[in-house]
N, C-alpha and C positions, 0 to 999 in steps of 0.2 A: 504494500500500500504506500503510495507516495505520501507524504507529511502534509496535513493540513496548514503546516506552515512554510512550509514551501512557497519560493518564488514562480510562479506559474504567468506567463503573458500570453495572449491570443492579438496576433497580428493580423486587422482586420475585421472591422465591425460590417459586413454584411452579411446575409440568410444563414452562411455555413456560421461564419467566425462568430457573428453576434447569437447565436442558436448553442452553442457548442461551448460558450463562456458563459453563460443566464445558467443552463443549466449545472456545470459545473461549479457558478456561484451557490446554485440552491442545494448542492449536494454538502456544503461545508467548505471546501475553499478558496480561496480569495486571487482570483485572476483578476489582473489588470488588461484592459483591454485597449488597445489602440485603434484609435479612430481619426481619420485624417479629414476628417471635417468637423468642425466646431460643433455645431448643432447636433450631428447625434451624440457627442463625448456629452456634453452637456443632457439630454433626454436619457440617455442610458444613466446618467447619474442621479438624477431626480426628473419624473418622477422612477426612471429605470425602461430596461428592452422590455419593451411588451413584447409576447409571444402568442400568436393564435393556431389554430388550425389542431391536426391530429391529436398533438401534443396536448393540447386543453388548451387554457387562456390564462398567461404568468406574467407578472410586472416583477420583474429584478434588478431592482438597482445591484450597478457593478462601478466600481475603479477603474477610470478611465485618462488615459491621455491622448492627446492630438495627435503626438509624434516622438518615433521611437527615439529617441535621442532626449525626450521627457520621463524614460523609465531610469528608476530608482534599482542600483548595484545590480551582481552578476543575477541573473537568471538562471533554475534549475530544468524548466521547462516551458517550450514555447511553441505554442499552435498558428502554425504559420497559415491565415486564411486569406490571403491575397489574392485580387486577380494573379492568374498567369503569369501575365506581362509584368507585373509589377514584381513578383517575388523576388528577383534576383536584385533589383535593387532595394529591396526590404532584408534581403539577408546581409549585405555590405552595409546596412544602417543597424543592424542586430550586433555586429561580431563585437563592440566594445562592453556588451552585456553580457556575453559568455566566458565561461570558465570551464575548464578542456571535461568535466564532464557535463557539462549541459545538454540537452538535446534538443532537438528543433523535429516539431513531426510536419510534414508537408501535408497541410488539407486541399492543394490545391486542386483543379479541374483540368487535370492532364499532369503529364510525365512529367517532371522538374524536377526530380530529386537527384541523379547525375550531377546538373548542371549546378543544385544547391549547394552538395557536396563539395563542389571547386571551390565555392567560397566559404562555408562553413566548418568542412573538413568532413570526412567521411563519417569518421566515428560519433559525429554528433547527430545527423539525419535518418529522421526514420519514417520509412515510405507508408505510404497512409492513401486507402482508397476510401471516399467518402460516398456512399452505397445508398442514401436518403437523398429526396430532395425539401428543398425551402424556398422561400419569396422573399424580397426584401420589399416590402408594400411601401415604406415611407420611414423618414429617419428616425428609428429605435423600434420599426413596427415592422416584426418578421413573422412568417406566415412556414408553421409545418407541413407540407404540404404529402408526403409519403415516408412510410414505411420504410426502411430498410438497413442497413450495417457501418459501422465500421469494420475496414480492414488493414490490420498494420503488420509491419515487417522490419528485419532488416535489410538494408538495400543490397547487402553482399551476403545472403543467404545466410547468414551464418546464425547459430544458438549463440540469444539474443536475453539475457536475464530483465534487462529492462523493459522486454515486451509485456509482461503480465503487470508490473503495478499502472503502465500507461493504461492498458487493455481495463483492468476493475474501473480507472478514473473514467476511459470514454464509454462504459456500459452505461453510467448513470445519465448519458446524451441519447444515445443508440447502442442496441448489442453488438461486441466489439468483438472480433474475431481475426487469431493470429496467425498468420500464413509466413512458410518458410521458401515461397517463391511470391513477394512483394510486388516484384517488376514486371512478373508474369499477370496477376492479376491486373495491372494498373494497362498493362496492353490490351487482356482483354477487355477490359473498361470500353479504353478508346476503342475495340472493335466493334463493340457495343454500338456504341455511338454513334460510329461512321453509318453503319447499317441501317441505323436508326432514321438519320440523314440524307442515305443514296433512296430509302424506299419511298 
């Protein structure tokens, strides 16, 4: 079980990032969220992320800053929920928060964990398929919209000790399940997808 007092950040106030920090607030502990617009740092913090949809209907206020370079000493754990495009410069604004065991899990929407790894470091990133969907309705108003998993990994296959305390933190979001081919999943993801797009 990772420590409720643990340093925990989620990078990323939209449907995954802001869905994935509410809950982990109401589970016990205390993520800081980043959000790069004023207004929702502000709404998440009073009156808090409203959350509708599957999930029921939740007002959480959370700990929020504008911009990473406003978070407070090294980080233990950090939910990287970026657009795509933005991640890799969201991980070069992360690196003076980490300490060589920190970890960074990528929730992003598509493959990016290779490329995070060049600037994070290998042994910090841990591949994460986000298997639900959400809405982002308006700022601090997210919307559950389906069913389904997390799945995390390490990204170099390898038996991974810190997969199970991440794994109990992301069941209390979605059930979180851990695979020993990460990459594998996250392609089939994308095949998913494409499919999903060419029909």
């Amino acid at each position: 079980m990772i420590s409720k007092d643990a340093k925990i950040t989620v990078v990323g106030a939209g449907a995954i990032g802001g869905i994935t920090a509410a809950f982990i607030k109401k589970a016990g502990w205390d993520p800081v969220l980043v959000c790069k617009h004023q207004e929702t740092a502000d709404l998440s913090m009073s009156p808090g992320m409203h959350i509708t949809g599957i999930k029921g209907d939740h007002t959480i206020s959370l700990d929020t800053v504008e911009n990473t370079s406003d978070l407070s000493g090294h980080q233990d754990l950090i939910f990287l929920a970026t657009k795509a495009n933005d991640c890799l410069a969201a991980a070069h604004a992360l690196l003076p928060f980490l300490k060589p065991n920190s970890m960074v899990v990528s929730l992003q929407n598509g493959i990016c964990e290779d490329a995070l790894a060049g600037i994070l470091g290998r042994q910090r990133v841990i591949g994460c398929v986000v298997g639900w969907g959400a809405t982002h309705r308006a700022p601090a108003e997210l919307e559950a919209t389906s069913e389904g998993e997390f799945v995390i990994g390490n990204i170099d296959h390898k038996r991974d000790n810190r997969l199970v305390p991440i794994k109990e933190m992301l069941d209390v979001v979605y059930p979180t399940r851990i695979s020993d081919n990460i990459m594998g999943e996250l392609y089939s993801k994308l095949m998913d997808i494409i499919a999903i797009v060419s029909d």
